[in-house]
N, CA, C and O atoms as a Tinker XYZ file with bonds, in Angstrom:
   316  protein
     1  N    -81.538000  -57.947000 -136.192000    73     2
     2  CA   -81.043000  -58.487000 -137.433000    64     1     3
     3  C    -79.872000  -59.406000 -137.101000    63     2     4     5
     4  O    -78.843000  -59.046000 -136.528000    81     3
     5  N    -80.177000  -60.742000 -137.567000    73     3     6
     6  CA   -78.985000  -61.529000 -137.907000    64     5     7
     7  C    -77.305000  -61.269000 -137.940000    63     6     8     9
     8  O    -77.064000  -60.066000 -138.041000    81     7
     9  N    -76.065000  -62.134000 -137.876000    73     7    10
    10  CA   -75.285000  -61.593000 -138.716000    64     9    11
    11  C    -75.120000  -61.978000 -139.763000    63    10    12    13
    12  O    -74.256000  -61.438000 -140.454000    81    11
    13  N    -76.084000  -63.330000 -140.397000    73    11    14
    14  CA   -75.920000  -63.608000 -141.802000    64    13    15
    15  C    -76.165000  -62.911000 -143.092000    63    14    16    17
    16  O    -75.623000  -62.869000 -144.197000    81    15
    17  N    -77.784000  -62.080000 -142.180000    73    15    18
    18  CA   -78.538000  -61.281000 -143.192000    64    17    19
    19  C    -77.743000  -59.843000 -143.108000    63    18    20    21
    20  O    -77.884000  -59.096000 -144.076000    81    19
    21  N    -76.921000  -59.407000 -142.021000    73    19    22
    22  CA   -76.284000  -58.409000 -142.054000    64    21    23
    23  C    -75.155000  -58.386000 -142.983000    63    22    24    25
    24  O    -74.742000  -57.381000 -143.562000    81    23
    25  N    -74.633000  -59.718000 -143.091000    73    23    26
    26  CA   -73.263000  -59.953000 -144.235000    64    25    27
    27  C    -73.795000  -59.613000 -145.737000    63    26    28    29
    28  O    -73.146000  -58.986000 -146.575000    81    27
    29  N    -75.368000  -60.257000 -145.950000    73    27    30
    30  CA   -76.247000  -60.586000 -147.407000    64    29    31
    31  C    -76.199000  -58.610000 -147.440000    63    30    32    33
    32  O    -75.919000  -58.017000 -148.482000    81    31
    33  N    -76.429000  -58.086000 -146.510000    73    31    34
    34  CA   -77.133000  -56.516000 -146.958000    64    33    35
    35  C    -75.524000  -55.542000 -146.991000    63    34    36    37
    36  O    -75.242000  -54.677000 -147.821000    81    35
    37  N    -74.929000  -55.862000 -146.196000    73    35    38
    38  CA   -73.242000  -55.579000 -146.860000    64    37    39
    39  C    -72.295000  -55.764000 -148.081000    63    38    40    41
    40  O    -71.270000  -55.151000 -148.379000    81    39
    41  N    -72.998000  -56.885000 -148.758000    73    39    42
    42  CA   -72.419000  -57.072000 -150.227000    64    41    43
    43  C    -73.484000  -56.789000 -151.339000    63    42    44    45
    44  O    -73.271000  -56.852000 -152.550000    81    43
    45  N    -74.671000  -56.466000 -150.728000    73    43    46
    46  CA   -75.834000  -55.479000 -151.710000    64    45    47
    47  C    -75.554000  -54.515000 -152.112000    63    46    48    49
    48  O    -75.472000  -54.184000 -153.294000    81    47
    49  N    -75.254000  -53.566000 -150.651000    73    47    50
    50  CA   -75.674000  -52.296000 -150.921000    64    49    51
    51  C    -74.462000  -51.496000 -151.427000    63    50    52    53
    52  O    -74.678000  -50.407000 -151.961000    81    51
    53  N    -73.513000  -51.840000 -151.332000    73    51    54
    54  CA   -72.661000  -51.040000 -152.567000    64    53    55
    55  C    -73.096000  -50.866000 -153.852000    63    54    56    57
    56  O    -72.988000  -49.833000 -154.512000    81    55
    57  N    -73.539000  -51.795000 -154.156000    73    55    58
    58  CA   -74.187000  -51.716000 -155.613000    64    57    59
    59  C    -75.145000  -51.191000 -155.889000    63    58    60    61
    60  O    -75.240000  -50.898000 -157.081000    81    59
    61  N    -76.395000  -50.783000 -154.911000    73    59    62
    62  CA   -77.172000  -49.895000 -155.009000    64    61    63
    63  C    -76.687000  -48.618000 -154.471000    63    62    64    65
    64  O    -77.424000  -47.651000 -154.663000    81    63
    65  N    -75.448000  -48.403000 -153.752000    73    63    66
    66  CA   -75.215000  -47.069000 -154.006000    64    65    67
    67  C    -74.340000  -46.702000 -155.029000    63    66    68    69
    68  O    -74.410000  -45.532000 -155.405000    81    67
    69  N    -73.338000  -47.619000 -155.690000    73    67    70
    70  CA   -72.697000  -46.933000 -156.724000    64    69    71
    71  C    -73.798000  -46.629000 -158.227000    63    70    72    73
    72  O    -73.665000  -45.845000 -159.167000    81    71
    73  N    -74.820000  -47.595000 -157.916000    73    71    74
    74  CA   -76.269000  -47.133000 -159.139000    64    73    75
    75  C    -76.696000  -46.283000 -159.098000    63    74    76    77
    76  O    -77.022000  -45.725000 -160.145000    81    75
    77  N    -77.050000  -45.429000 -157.269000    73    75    78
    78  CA   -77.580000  -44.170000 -157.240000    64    77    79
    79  C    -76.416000  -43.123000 -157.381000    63    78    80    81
    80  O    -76.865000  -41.980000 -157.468000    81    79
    81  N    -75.344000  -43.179000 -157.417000    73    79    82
    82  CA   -74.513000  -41.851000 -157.513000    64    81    83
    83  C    -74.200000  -41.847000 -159.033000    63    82    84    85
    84  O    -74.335000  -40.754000 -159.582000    81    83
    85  N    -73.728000  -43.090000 -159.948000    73    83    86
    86  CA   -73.880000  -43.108000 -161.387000    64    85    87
    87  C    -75.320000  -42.248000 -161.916000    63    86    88    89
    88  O    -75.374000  -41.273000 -162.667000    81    87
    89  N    -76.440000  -42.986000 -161.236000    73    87    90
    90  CA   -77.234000  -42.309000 -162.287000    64    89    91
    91  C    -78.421000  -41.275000 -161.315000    63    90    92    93
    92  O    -79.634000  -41.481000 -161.341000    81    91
    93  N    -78.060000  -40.669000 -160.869000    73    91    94
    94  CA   -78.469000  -39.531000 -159.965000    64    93    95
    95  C    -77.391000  -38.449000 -159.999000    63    94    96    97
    96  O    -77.858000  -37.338000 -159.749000    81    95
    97  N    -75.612000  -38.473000 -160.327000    73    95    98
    98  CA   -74.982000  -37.787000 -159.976000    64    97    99
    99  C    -75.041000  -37.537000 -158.761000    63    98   100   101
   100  O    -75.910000  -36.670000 -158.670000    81    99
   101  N    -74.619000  -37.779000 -157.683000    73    99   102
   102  CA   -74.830000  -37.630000 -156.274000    64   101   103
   103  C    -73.605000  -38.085000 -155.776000    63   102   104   105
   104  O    -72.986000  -38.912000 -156.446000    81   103
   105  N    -73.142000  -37.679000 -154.698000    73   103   106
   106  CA   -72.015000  -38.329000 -153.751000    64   105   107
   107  C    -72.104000  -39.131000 -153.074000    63   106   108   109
   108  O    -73.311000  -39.322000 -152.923000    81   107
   109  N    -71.183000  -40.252000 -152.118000    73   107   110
   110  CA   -71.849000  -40.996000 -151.565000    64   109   111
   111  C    -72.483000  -40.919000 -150.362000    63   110   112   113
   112  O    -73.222000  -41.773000 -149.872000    81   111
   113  N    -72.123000  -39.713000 -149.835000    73   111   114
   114  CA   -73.310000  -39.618000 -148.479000    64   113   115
   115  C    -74.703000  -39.060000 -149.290000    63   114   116   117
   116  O    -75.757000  -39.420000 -148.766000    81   115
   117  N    -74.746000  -38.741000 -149.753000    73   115   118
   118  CA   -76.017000  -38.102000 -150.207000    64   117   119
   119  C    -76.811000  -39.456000 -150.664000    63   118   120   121
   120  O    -78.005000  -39.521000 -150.372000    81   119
   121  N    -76.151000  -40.635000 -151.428000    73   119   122
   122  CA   -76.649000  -42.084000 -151.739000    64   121   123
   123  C    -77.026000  -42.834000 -150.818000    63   122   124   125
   124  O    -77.923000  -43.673000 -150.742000    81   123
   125  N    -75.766000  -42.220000 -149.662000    73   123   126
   126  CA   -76.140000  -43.058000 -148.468000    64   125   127
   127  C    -77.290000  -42.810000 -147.550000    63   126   128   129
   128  O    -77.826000  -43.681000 -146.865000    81   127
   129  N    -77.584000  -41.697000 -147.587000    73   127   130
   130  CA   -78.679000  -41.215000 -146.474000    64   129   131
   131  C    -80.821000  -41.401000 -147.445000    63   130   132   133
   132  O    -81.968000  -41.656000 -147.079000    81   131
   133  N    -79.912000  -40.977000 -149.000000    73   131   134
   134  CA   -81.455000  -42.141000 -149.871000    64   133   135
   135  C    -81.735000  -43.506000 -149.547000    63   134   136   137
   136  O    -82.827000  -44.072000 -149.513000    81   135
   137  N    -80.415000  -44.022000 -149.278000    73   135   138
   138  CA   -81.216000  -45.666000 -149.096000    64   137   139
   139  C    -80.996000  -45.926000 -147.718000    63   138   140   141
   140  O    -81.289000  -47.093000 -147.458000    81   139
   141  N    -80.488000  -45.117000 -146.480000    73   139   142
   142  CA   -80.360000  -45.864000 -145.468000    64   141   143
   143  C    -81.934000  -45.508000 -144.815000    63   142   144   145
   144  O    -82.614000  -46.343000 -144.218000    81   143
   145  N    -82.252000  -44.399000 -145.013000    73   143   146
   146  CA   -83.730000  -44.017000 -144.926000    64   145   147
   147  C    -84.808000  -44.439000 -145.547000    63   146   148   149
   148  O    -85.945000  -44.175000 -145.155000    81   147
   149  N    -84.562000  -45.080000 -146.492000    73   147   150
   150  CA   -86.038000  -45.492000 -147.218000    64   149   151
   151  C    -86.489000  -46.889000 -146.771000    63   150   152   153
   152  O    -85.819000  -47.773000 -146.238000    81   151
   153  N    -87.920000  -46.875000 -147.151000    73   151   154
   154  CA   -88.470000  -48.123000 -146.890000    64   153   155
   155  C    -88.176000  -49.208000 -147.399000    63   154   156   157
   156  O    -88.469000  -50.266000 -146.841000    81   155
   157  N    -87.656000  -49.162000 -148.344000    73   155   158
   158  CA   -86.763000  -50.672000 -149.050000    64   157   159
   159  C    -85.384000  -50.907000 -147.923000    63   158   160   161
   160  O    -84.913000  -51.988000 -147.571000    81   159
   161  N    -85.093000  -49.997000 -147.653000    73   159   162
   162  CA   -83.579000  -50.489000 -147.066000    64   161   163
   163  C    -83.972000  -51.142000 -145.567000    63   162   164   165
   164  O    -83.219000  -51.895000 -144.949000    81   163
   165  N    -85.533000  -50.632000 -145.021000    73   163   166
   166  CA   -86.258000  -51.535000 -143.982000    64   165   167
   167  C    -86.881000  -52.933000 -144.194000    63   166   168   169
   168  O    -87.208000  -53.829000 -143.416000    81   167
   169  N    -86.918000  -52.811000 -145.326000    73   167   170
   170  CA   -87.834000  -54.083000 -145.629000    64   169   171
   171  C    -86.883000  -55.188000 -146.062000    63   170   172   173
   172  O    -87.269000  -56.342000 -146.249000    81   171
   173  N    -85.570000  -54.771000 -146.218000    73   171   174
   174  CA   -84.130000  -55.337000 -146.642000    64   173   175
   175  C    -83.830000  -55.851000 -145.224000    63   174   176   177
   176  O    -83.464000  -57.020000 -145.110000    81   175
   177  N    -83.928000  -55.241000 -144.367000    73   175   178
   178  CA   -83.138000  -55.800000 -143.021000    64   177   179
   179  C    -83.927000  -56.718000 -142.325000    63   178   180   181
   180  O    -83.533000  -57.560000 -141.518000    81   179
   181  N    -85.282000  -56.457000 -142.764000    73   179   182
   182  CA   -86.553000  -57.393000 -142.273000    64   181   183
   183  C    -85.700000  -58.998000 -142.512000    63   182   184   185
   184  O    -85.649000  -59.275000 -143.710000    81   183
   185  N    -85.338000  -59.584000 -142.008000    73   183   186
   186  CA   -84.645000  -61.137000 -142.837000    64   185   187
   187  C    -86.076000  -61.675000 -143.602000    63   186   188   189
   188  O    -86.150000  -62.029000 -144.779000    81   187
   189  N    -87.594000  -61.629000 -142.253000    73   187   190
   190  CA   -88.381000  -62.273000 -142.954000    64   189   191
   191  C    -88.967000  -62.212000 -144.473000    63   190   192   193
   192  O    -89.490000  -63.218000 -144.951000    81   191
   193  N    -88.880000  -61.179000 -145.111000    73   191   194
   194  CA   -89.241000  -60.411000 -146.284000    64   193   195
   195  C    -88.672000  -61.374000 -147.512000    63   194   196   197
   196  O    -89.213000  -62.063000 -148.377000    81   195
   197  N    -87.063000  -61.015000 -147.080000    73   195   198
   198  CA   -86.059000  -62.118000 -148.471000    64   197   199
   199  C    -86.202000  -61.428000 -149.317000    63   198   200   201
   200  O    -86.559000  -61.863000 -150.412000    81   199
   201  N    -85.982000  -60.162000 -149.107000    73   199   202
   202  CA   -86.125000  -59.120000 -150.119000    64   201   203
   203  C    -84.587000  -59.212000 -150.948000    63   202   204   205
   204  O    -84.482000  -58.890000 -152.131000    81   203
   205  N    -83.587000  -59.640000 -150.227000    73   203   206
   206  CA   -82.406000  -59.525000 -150.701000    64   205   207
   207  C    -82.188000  -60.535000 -151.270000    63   206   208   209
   208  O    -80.968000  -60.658000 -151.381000    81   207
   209  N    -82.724000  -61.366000 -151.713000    73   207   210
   210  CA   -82.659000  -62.064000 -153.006000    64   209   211
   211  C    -82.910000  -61.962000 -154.004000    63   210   212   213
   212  O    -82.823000  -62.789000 -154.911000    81   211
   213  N    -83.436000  -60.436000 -154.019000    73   211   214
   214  CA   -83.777000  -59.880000 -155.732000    64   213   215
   215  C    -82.772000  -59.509000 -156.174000    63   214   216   217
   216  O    -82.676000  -59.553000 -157.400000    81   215
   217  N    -81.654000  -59.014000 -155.412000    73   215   218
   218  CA   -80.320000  -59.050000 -156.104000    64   217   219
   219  C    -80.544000  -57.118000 -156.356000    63   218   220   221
   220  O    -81.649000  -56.576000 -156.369000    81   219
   221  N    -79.179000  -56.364000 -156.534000    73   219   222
   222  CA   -79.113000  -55.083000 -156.312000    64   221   223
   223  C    -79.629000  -54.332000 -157.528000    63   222   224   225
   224  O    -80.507000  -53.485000 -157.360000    81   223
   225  N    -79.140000  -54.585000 -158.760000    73   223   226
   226  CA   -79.979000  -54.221000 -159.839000    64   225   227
   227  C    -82.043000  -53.553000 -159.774000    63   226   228   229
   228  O    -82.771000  -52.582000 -159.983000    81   227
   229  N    -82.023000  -55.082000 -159.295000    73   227   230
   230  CA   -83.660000  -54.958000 -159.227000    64   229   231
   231  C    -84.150000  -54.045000 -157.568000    63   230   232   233
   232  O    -85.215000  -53.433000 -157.490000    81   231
   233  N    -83.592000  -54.093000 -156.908000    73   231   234
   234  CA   -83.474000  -53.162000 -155.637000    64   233   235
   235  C    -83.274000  -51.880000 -155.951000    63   234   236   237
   236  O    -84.101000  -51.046000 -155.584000    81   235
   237  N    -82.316000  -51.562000 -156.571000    73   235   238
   238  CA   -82.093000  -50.191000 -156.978000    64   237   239
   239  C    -83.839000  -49.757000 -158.198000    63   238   240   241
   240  O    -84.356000  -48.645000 -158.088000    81   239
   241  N    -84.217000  -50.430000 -158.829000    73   239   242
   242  CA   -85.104000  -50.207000 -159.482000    64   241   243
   243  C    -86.179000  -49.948000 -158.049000    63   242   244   245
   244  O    -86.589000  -48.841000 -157.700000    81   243
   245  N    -86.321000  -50.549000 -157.734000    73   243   246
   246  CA   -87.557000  -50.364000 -156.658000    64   245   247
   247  C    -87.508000  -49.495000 -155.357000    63   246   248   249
   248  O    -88.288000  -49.116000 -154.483000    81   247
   249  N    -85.989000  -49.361000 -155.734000    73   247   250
   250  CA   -86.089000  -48.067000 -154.677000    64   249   251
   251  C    -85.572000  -47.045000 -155.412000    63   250   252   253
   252  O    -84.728000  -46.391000 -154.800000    81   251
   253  N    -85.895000  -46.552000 -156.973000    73   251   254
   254  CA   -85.830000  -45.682000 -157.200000    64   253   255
   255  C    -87.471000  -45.481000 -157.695000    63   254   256   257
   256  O    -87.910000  -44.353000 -157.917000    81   255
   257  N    -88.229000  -46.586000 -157.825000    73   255   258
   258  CA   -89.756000  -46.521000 -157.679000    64   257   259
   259  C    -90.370000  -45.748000 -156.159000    63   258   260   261
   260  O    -91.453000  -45.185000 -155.998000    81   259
   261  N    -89.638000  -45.887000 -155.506000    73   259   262
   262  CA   -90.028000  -45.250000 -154.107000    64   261   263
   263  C    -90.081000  -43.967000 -153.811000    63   262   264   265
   264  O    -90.793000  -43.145000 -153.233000    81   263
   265  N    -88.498000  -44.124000 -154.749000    73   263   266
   266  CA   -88.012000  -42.318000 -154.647000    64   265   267
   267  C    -89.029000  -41.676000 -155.145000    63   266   268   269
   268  O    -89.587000  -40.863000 -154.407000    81   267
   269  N    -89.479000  -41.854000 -156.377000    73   267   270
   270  CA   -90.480000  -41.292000 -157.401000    64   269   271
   271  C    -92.031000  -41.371000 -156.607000    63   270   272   273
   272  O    -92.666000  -40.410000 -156.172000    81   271
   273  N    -92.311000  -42.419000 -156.578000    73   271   274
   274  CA   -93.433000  -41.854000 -156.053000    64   273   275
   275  C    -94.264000  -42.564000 -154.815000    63   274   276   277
   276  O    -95.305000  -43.218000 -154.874000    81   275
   277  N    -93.468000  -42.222000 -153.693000    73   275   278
   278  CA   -93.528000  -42.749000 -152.175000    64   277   279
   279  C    -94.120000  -44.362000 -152.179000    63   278   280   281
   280  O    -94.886000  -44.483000 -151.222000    81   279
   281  N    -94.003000  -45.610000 -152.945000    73   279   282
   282  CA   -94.399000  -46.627000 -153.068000    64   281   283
   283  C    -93.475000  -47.632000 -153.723000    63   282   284   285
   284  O    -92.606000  -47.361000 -154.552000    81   283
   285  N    -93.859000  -49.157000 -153.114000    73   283   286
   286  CA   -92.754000  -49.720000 -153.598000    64   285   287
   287  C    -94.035000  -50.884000 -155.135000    63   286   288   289
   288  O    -95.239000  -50.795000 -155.376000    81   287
   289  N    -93.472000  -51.346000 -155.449000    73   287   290
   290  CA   -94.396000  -52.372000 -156.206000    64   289   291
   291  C    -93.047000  -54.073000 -156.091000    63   290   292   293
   292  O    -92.186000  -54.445000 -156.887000    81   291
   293  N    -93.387000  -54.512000 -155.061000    73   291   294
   294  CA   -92.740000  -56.123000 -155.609000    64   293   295
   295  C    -93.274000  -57.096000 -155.954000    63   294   296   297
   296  O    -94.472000  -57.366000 -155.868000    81   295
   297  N    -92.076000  -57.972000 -156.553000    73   295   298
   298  CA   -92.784000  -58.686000 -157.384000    64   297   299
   299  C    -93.906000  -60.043000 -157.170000    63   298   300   301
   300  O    -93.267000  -61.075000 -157.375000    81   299
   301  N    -94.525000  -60.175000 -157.023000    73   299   302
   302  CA   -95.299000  -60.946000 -156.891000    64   301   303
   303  C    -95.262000  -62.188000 -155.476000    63   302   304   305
   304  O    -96.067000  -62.373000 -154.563000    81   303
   305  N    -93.739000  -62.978000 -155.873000    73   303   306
   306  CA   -93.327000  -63.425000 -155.146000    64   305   307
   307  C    -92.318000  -63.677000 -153.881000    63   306   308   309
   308  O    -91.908000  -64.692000 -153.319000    81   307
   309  N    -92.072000  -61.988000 -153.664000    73   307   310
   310  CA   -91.645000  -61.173000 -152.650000    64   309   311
   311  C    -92.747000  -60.879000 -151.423000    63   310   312   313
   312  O    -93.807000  -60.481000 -151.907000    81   311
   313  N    -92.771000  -60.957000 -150.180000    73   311   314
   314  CA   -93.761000  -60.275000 -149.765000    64   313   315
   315  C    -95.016000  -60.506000 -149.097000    63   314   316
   316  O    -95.761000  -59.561000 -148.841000    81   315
């Protein structure tokens, strides 16, 4: 991984973890070890993907689609 795309996934992912501890109730290691493990947070570091241009909102949606039920769905023009 880059260090550009490493800077892009450093000013993301706060925001998808302060989404999962707001609305999960959870702490932040417990937020941290949901998204540093899941397949979105791989497909995030992928640079080729450009997944991180969906912006954290819509990330947190799709990786709480994951959580639920082991699958991601993006959008069309992701991918």
């Amino acid at each position: 991984m880059n260090e550009s795309i490493s800077s892009v996934i450093a000013m993301i992912t706060p925001g998808i973890l302060n989404l999962l501890i707001e609305n999960r109730n959870i702490n932040l290691e417990d937020a941290s070890m949901l998204l540093y493990s899941s397949q979105l947070y791989k497909t995030l570091e992928d640079e080729k993907t450009k997944v991180w241009r969906l912006g954290y909102p819509l990330l947190y949606d799709l990786l709480e689609e994951e959580l639920a039920t082991g699958k991601i769905t993006f959008p069309e023009e992701q991918i």
